[in-house]
Backbone as JSON, one array per atom type, in Angstrom:
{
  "sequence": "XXXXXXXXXXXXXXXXXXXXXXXXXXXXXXXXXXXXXXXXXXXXXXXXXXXXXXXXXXXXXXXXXXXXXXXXXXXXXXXXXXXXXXXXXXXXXXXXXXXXXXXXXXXXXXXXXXXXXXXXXXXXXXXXXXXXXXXXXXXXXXXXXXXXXXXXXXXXXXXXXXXXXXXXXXXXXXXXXXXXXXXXXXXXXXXXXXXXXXXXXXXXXXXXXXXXXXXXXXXXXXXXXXXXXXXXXXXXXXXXXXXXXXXXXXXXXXXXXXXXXXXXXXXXXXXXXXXXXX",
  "N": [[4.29, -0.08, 27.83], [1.33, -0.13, 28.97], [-1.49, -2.1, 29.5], [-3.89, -0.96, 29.85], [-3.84, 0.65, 28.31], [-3.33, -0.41, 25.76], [-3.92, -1.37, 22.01], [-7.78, -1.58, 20.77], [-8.72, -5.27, 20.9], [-9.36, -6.33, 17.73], [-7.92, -4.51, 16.91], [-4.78, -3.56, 14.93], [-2.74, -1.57, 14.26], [-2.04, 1.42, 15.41], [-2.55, 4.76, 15.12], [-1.13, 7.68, 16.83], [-1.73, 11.05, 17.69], [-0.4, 11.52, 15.96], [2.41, 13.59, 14.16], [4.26, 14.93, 11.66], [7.19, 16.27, 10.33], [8.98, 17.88, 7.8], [11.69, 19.56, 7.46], [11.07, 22.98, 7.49], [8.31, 22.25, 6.57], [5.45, 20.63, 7.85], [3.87, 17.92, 7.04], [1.86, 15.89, 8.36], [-0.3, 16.14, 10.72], [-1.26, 15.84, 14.21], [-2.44, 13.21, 14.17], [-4.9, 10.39, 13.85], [-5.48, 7.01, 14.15], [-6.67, 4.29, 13.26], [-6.13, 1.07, 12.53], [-7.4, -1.73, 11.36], [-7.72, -5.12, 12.38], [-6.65, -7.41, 9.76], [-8.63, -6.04, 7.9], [-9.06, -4.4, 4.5], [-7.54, -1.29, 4.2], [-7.89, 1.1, 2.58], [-6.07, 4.39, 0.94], [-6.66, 7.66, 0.22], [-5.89, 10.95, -1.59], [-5.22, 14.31, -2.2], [-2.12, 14.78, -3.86], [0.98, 14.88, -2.1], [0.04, 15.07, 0.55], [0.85, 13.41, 2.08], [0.05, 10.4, 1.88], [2.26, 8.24, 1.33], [4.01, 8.65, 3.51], [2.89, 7.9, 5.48], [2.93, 4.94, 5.31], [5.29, 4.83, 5.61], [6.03, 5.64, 8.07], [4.64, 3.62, 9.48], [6.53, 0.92, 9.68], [8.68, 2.02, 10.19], [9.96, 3.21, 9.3], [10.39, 5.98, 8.8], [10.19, 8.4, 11.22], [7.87, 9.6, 13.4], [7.42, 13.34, 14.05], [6.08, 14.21, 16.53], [4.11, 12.25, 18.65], [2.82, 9.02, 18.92], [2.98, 5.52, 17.25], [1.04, 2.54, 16.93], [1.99, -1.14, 17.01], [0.25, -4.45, 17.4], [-0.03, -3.15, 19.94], [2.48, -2.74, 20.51], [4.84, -0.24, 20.9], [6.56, 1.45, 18.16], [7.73, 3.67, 17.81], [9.83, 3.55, 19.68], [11.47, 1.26, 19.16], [14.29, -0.44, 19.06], [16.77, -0.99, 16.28], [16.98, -3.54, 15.99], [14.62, -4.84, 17.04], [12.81, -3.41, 14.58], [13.85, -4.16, 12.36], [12.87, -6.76, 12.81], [10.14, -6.64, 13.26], [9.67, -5.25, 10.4], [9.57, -7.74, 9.3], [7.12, -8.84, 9.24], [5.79, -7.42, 7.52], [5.21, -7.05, 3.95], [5.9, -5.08, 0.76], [4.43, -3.54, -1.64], [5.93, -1.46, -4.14], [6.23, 1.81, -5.86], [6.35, 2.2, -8.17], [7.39, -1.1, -8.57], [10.15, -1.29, -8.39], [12.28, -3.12, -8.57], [15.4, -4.93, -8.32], [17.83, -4.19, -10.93], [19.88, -5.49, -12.11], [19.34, -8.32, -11.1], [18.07, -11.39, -12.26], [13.85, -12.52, -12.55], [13.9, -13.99, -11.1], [15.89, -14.17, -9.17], [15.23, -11.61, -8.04], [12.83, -12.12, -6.71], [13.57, -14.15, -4.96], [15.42, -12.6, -3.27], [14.42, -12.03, -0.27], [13.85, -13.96, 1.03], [16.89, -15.37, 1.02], [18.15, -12.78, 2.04], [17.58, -13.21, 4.98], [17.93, -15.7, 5.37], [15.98, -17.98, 5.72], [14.96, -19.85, 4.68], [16.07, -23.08, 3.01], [18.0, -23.58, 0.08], [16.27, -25.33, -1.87], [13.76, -25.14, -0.97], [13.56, -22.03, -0.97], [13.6, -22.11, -3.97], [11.05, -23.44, -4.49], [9.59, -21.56, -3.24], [9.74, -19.32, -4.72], [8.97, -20.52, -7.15], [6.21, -21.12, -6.49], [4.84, -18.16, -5.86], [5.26, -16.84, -8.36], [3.28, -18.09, -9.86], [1.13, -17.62, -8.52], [0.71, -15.24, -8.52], [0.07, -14.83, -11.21], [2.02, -15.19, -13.48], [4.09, -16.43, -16.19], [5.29, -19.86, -16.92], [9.12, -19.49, -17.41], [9.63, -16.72, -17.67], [11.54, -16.17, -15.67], [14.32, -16.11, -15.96], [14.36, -13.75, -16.99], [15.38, -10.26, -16.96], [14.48, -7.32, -15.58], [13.96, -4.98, -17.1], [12.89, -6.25, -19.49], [10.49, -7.0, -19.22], [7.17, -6.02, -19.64], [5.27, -3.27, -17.97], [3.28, -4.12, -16.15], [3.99, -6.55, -15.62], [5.75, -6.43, -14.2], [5.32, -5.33, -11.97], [3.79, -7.45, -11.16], [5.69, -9.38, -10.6], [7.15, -7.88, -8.2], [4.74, -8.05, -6.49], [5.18, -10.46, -5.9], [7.38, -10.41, -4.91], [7.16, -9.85, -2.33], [5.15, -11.0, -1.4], [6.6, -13.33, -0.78], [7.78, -13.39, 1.91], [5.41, -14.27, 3.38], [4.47, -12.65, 4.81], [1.79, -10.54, 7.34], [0.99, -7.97, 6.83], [0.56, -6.23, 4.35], [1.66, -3.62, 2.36], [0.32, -1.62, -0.21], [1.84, 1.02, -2.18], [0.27, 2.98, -4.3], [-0.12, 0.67, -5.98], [-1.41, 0.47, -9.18], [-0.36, 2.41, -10.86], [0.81, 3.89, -13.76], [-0.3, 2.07, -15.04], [-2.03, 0.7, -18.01], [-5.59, 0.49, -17.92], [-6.76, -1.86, -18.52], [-4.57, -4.04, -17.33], [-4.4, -2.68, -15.1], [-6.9, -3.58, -13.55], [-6.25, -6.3, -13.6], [-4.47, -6.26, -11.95], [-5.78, -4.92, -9.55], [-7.43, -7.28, -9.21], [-5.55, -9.22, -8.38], [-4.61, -8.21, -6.09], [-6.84, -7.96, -4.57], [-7.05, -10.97, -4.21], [-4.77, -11.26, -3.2], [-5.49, -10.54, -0.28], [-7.87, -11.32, 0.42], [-7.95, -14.05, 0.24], [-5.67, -14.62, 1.43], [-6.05, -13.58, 3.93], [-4.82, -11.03, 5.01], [-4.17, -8.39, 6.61], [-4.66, -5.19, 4.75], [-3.05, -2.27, 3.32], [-3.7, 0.31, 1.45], [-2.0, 2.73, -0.64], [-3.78, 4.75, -3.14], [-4.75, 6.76, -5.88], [-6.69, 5.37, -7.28], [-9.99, 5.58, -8.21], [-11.61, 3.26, -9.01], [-9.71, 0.88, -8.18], [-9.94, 1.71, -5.69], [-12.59, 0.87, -5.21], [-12.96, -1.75, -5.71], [-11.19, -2.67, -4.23], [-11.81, -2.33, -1.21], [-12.0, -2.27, 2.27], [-12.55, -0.4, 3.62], [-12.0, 3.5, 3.12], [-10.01, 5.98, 3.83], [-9.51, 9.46, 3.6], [-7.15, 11.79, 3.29], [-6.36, 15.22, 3.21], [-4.38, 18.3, 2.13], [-2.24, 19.66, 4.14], [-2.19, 22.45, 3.96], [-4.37, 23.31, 2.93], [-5.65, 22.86, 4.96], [-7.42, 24.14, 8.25], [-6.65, 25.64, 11.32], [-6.94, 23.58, 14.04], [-8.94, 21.9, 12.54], [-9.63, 18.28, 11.56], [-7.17, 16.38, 9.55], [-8.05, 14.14, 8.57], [-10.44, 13.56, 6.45], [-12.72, 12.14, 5.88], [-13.8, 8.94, 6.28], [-14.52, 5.7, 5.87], [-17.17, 3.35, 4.6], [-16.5, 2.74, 1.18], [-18.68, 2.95, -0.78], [-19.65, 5.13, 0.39], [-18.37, 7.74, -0.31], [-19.22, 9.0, -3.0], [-21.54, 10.63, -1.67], [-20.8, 11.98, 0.34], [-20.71, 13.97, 3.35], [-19.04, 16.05, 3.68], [-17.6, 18.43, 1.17], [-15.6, 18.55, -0.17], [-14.36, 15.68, -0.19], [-16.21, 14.96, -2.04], [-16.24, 16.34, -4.4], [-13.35, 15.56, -5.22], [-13.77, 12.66, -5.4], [-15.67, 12.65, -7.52], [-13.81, 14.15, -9.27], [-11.54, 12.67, -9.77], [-12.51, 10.44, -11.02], [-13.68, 11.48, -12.72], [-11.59, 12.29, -14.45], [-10.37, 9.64, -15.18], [-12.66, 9.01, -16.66], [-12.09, 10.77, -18.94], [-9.73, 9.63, -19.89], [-9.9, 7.24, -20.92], [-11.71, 7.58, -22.96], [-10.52, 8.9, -24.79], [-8.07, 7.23, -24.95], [-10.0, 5.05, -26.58], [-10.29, 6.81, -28.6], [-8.04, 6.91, -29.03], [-7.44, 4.48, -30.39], [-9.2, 3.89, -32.35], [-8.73, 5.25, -34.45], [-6.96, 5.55, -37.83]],
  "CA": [[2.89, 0.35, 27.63], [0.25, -0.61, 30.4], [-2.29, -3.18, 29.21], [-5.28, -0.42, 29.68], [-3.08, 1.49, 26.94], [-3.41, -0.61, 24.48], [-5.27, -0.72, 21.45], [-8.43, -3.06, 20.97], [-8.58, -6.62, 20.22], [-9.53, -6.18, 16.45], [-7.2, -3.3, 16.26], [-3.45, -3.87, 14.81], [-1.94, -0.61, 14.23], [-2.87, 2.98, 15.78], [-1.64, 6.36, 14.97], [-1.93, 8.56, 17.97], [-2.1, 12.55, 17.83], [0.97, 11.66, 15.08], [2.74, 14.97, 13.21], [5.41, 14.53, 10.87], [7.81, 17.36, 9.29], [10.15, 17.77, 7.17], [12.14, 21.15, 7.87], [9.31, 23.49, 7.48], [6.95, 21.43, 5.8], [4.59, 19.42, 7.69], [2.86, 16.7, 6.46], [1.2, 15.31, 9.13], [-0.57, 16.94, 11.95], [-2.36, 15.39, 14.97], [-3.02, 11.95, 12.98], [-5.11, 9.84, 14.99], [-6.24, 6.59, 12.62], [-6.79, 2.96, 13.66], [-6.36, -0.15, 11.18], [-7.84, -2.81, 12.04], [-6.5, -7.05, 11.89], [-8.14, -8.13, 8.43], [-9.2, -5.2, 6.89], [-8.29, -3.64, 3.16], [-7.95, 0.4, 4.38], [-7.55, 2.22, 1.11], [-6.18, 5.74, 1.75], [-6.96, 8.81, -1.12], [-6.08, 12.43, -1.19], [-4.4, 14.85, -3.51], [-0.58, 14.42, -3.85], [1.53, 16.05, -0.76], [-0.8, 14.67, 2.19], [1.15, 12.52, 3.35], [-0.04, 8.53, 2.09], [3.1, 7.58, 1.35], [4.6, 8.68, 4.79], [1.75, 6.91, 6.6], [3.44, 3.69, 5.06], [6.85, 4.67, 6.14], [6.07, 5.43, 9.6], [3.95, 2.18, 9.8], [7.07, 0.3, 9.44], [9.51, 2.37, 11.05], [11.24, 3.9, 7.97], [10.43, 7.54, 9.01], [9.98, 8.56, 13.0], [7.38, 10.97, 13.54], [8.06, 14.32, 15.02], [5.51, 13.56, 17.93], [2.97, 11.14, 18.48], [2.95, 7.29, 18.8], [2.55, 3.9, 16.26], [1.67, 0.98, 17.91], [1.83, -1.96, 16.37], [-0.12, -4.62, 18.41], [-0.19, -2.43, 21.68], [4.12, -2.01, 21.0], [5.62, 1.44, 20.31], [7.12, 1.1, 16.83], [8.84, 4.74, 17.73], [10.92, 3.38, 20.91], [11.93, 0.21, 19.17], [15.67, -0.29, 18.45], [17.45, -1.46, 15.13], [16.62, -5.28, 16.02], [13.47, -4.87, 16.78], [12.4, -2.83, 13.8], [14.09, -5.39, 11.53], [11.83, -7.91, 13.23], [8.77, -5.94, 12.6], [9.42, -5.57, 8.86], [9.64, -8.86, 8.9], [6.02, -9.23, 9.43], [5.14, -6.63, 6.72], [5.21, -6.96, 2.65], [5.44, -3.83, 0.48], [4.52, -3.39, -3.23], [6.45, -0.06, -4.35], [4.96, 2.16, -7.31], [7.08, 1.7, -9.0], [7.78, -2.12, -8.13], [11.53, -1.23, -7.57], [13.03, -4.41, -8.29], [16.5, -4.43, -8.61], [17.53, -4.23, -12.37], [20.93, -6.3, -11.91], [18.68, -9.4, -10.95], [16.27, -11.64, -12.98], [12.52, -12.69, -12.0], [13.62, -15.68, -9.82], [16.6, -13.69, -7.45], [14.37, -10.87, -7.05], [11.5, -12.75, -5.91], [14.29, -14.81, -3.6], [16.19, -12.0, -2.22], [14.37, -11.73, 1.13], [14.0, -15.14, 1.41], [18.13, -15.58, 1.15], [18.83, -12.04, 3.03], [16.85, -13.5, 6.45], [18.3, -17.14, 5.76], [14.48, -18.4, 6.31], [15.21, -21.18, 4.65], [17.49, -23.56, 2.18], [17.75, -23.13, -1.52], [15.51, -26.03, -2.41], [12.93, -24.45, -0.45], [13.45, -20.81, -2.19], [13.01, -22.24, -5.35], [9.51, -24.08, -4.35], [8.51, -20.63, -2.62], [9.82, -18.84, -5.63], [7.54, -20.67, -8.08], [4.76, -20.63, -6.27], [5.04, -17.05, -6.14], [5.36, -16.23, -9.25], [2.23, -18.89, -10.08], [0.2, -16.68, -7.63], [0.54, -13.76, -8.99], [-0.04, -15.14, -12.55], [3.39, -15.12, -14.37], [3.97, -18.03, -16.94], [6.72, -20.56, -16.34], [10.05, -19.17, -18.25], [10.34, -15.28, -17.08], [12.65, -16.44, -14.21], [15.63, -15.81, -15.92], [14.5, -12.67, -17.24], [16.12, -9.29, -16.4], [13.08, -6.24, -14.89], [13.92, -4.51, -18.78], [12.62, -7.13, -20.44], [9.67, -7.09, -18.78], [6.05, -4.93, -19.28], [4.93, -2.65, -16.69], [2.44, -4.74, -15.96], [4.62, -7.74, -15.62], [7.03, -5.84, -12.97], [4.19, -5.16, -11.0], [3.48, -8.57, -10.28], [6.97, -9.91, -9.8], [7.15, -7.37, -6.8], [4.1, -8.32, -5.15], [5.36, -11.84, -5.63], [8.85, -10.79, -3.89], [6.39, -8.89, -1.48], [4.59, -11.98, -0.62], [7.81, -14.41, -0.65], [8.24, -14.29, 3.15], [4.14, -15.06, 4.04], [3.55, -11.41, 5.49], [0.72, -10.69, 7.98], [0.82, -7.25, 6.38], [0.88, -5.48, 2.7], [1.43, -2.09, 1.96], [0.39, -0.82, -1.55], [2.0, 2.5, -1.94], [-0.1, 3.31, -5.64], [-0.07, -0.23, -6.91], [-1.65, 0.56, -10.46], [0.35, 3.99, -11.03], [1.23, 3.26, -15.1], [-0.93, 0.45, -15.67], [-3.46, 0.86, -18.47], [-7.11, 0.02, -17.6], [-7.01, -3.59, -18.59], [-3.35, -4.35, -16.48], [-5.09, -2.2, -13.71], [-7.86, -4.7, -13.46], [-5.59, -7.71, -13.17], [-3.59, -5.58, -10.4], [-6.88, -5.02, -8.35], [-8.17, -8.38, -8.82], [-4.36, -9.64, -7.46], [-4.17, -7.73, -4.47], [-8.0, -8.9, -4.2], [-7.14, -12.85, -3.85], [-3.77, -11.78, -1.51], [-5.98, -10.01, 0.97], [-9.17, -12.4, 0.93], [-7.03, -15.9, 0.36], [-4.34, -15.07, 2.6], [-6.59, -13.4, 5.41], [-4.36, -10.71, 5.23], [-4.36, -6.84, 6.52], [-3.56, -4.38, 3.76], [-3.06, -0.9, 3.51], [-3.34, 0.43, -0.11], [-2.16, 4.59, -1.18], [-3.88, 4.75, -4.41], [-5.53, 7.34, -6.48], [-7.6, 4.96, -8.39], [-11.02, 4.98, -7.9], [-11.74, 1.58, -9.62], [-9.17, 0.22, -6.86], [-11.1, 1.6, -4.55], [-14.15, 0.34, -4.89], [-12.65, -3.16, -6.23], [-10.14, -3.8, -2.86], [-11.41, -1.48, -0.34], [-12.97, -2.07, 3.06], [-12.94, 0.94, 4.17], [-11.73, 4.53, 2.71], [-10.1, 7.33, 4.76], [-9.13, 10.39, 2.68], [-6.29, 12.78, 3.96], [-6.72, 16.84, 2.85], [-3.14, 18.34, 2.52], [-2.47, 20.31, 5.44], [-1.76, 23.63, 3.17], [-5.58, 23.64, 3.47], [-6.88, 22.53, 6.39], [-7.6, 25.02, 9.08], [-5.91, 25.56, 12.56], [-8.01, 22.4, 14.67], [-9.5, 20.78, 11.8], [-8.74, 16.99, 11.46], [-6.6, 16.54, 8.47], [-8.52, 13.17, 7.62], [-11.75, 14.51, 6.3], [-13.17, 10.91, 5.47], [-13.48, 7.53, 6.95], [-15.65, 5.14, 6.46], [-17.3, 2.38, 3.13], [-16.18, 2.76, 0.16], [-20.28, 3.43, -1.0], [-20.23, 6.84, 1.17], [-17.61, 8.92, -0.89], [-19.88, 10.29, -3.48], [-22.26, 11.37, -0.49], [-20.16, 12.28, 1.72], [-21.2, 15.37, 3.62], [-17.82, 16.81, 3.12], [-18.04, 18.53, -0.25], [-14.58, 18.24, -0.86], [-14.57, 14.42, -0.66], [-17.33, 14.63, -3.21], [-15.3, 16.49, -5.25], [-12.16, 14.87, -5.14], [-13.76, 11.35, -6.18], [-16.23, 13.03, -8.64], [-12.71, 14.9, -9.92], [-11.16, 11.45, -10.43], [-13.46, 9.67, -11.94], [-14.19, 12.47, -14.48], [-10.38, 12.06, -15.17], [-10.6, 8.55, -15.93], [-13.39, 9.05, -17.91], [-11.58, 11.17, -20.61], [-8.56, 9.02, -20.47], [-10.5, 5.96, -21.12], [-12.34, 8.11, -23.44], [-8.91, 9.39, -25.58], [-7.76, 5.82, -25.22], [-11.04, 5.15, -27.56], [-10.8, 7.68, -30.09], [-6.61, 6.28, -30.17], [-7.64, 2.49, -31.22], [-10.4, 3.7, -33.38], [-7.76, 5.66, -35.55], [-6.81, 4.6, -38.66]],
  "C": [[1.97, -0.51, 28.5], [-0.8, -1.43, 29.52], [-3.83, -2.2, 29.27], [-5.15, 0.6, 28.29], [-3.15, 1.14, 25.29], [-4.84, -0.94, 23.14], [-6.32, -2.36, 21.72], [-8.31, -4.19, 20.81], [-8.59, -6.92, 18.76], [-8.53, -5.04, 15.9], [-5.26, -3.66, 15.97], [-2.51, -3.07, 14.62], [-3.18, 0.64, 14.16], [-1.79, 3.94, 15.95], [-2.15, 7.11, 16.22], [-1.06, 9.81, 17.81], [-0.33, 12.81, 17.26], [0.78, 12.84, 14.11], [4.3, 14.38, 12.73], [5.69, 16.09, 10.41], [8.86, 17.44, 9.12], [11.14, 19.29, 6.99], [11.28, 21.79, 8.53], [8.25, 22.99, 7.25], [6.26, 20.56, 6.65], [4.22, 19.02, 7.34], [1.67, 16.09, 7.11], [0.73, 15.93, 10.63], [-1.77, 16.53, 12.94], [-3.15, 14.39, 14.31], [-3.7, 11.5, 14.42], [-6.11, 8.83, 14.14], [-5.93, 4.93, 13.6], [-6.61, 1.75, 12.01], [-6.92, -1.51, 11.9], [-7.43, -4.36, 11.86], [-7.69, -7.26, 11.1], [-8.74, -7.46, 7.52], [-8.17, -4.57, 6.14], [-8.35, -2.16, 3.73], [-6.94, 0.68, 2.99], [-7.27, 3.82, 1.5], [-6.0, 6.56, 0.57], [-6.58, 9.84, -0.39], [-5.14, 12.79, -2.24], [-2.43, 14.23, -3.33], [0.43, 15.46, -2.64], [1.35, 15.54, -0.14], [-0.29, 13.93, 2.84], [0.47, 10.63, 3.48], [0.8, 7.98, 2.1], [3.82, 7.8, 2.47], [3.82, 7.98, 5.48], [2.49, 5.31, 6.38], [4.85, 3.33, 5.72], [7.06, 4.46, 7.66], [5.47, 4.29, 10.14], [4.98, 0.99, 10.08], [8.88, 0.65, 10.01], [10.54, 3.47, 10.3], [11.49, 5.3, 8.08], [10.04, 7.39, 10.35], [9.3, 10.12, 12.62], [8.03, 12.38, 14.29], [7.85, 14.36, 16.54], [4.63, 12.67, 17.45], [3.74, 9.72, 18.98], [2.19, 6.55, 18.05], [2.05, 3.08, 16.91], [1.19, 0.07, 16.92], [1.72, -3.42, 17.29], [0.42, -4.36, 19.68], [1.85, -2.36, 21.88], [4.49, -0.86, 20.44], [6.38, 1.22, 19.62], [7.93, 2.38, 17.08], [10.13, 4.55, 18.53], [11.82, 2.05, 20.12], [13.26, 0.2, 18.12], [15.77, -0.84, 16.95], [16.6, -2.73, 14.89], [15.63, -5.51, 16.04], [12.54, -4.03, 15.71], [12.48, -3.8, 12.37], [13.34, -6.77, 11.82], [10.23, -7.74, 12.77], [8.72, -6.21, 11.06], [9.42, -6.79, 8.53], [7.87, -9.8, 7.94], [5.19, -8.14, 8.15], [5.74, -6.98, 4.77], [5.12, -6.08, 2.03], [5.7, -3.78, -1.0], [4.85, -1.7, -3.83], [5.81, -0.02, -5.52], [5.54, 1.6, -8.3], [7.81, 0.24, -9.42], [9.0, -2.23, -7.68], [12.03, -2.82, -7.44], [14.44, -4.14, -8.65], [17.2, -5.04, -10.09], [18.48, -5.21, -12.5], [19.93, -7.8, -11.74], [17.82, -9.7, -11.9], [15.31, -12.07, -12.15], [13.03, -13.41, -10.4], [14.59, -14.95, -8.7], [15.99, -12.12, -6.68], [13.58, -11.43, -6.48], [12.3, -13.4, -4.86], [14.87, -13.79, -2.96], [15.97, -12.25, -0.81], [14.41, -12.95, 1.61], [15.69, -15.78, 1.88], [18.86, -14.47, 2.32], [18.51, -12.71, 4.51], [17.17, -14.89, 6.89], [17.18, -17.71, 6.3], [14.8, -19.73, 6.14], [16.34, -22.29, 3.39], [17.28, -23.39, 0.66], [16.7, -23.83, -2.1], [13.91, -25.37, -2.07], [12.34, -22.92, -1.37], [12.96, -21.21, -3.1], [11.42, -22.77, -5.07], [8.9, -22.41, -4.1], [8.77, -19.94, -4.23], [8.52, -19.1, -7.11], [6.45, -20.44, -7.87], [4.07, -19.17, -6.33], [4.18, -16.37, -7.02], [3.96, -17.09, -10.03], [0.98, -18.28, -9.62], [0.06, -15.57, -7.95], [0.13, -13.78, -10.94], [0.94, -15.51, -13.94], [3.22, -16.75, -14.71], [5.29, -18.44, -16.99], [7.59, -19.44, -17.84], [10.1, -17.27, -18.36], [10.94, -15.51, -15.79], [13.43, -16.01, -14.85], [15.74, -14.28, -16.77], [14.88, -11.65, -16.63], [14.37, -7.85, -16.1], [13.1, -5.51, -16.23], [13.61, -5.06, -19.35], [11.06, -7.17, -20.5], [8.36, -5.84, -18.77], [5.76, -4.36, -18.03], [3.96, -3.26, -15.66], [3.14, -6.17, -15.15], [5.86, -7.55, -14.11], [5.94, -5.66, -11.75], [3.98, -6.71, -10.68], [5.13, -9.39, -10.08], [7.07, -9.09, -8.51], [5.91, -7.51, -6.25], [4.45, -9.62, -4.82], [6.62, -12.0, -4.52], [8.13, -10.32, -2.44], [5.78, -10.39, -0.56], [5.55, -13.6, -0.19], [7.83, -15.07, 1.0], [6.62, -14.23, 4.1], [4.09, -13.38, 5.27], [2.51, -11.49, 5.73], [0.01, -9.39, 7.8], [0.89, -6.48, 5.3], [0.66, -4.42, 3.1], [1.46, -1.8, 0.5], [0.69, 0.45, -1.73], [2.07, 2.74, -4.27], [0.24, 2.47, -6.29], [-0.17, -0.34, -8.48], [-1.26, 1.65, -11.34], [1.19, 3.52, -12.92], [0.81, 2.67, -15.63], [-1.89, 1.26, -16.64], [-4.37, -0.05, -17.98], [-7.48, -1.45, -17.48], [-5.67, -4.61, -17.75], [-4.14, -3.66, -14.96], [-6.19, -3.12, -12.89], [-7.03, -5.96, -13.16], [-4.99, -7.3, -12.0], [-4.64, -5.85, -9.29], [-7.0, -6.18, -8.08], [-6.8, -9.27, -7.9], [-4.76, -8.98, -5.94], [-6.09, -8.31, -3.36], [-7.89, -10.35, -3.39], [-6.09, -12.37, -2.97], [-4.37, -11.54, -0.37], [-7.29, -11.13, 1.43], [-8.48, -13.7, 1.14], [-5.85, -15.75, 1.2], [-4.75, -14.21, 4.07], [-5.61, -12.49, 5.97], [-4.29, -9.06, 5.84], [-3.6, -5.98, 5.38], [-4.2, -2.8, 3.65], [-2.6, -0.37, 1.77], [-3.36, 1.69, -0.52], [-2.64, 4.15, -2.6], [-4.87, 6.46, -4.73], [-6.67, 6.9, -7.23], [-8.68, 4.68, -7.98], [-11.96, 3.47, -8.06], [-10.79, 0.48, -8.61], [-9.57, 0.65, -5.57], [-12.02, 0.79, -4.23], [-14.06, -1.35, -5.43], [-12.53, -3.54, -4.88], [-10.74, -3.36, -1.34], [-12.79, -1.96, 0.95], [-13.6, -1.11, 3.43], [-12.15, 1.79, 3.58], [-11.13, 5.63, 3.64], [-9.59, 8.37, 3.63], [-8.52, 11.53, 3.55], [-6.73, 14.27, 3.07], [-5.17, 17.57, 3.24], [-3.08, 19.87, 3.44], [-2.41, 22.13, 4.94], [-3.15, 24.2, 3.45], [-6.42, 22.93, 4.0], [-6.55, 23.85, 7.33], [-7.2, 24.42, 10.55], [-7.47, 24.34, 13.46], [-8.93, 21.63, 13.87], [-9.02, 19.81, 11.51], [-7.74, 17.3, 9.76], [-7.58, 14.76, 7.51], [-10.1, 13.48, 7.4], [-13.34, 13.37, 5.57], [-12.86, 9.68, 6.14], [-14.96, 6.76, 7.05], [-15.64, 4.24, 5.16], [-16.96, 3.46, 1.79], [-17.56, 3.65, -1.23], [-20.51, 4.67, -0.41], [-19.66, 7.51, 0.09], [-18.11, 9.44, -2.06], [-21.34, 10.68, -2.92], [-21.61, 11.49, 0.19], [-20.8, 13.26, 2.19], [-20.33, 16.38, 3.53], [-17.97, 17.37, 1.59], [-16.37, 18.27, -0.95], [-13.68, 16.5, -0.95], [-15.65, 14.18, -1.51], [-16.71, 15.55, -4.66], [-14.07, 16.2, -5.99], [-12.42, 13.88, -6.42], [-14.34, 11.5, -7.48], [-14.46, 13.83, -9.86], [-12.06, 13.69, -10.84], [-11.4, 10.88, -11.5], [-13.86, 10.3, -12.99], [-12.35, 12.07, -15.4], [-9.84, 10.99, -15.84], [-11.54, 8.36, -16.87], [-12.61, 9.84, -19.4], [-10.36, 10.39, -20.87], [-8.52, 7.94, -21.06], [-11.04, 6.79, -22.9], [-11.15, 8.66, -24.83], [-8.05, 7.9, -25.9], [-8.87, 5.16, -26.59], [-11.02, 5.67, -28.54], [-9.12, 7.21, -30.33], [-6.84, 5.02, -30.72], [-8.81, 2.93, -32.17], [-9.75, 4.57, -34.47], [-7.0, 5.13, -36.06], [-4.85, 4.62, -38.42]]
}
């Protein structure tokens, strides 16, 4: 890639005139999306659109159909085995599900990556390990617990802790708070809050939750699933603060978030009338 090719100085990963599909199905059509070094991009849209593939191809896990990644100014589509495994190196990823592996307790999930990459010696692990798990809030004595033992709430932060184990320069939230009630959701945000401001980190967060929106989010783009978008219309139908999306000029980003947010209101709202029954 030629040096007039690449992206800006502030810019760390760019989608260019990327389409994804899966048989028949596209997902992705003529992407064309910048992230920038340092910023929270929060990405919304109904279910289908395509956030959680934006994560995959960011990282190499899926290969578009056309288009190009770059990840500073290198082509993440051309790059072999070795260098892909080098890349992820540099990335952290909190699954929805946290996906820890159930066979392990707290302390060898949180070490795995640290032991698969041989970073560094066991004495070491264990220091990064605590700290970890100190950072994310966990109280000494769930190390030797098993991921069943453990609240939903509680699994969620052991995987951002294994997430942040090897000092990533990138997070991916793919629907961090997906299960959490309201008051676990709030400790989630405010986490991924302190990793992105205190560790000066770029993060990329799929969520539905408007309250993690407007908690983590620099900026907002909102995908529209391609079922209905129209032949030459972008598919991202939003981009920009977090404060635009109920003005948008789009009506269906004003619908969307207004949709949301009505939906958290009755669930919050049903949550209320269950604790106030006898």
């Amino acid at each position: 890639m030629s040096a007039g090719d690449a992206p800006a100085g502030g810019d760390l990963i760019e989608f260019r005139d990327v389409s994804i599909q899966f048989r028949r199905q596209k997902v992705l059509r003529g992407l064309n999306l910048t992230i920038r070094r340092g910023e929270t991009l929060c990405v919304i849209g109904e279910s289908g659109c395509g956030k959680t593939v934006l994560l995959k191809l960011i990282v190499g896990l899926l290969q578009p159909t056309t288009g190009k990644i770059y990840f500073e100014g290198e082509d993440v589509t051309r790059m072999d085995a070795k260098a892909l495994v080098k890349l992820r190196l540099r990335f952290g990823f909190l699954f929805q599900m946290a996906a820890l592996f159930d066979s392990l307790d707290v302390y060898d999930n949180v070490a795995f990556g640290l032991r698969e990459h041989a970073v560094c010696g066991e004495d070491r692990v264990a220091k990064i390990v605590a700290e970890r798990l100190q950072d994310v809030g966990l109280p000494p004595g769930l190390e030797h617990k098993k991921p069943a033992e453990l609240s939903g709430g509680q699994r969620k932060r052991v995987g951002l802790a294994r997430a942040l184990a090897l000092d990533p320069e990138v997070m991916l939230y793919d629907e961090p708070t997906t299960g959490l009630d309201p008051i676990m959701t709030d400790v989630v945000n405010e986490l991924i809050l302190q990793t992105q401001r205190g560790g000066h980190k770029t993060g990329i967060v799929v969520t539905h939750e408007m309250r993690t929106v407007t908690k983590v989010a620099d900026r907002v783009v909102m995908f529209f699933p391609l079922a209905r978008v129209g032949r030459g219309e972008p598919q991202v139908i939003y981009d920009g603060p977090p404060g635009g999306l109920e003005d948008a000029e789009d009506r269906r980003v004003r619908q969307f978030v207004r949709g949301e947010a009505g939906d958290r209101l009755r669930e919050l709202a049903a949550q209320a009338r269950a604790a106030g029954s006898p």
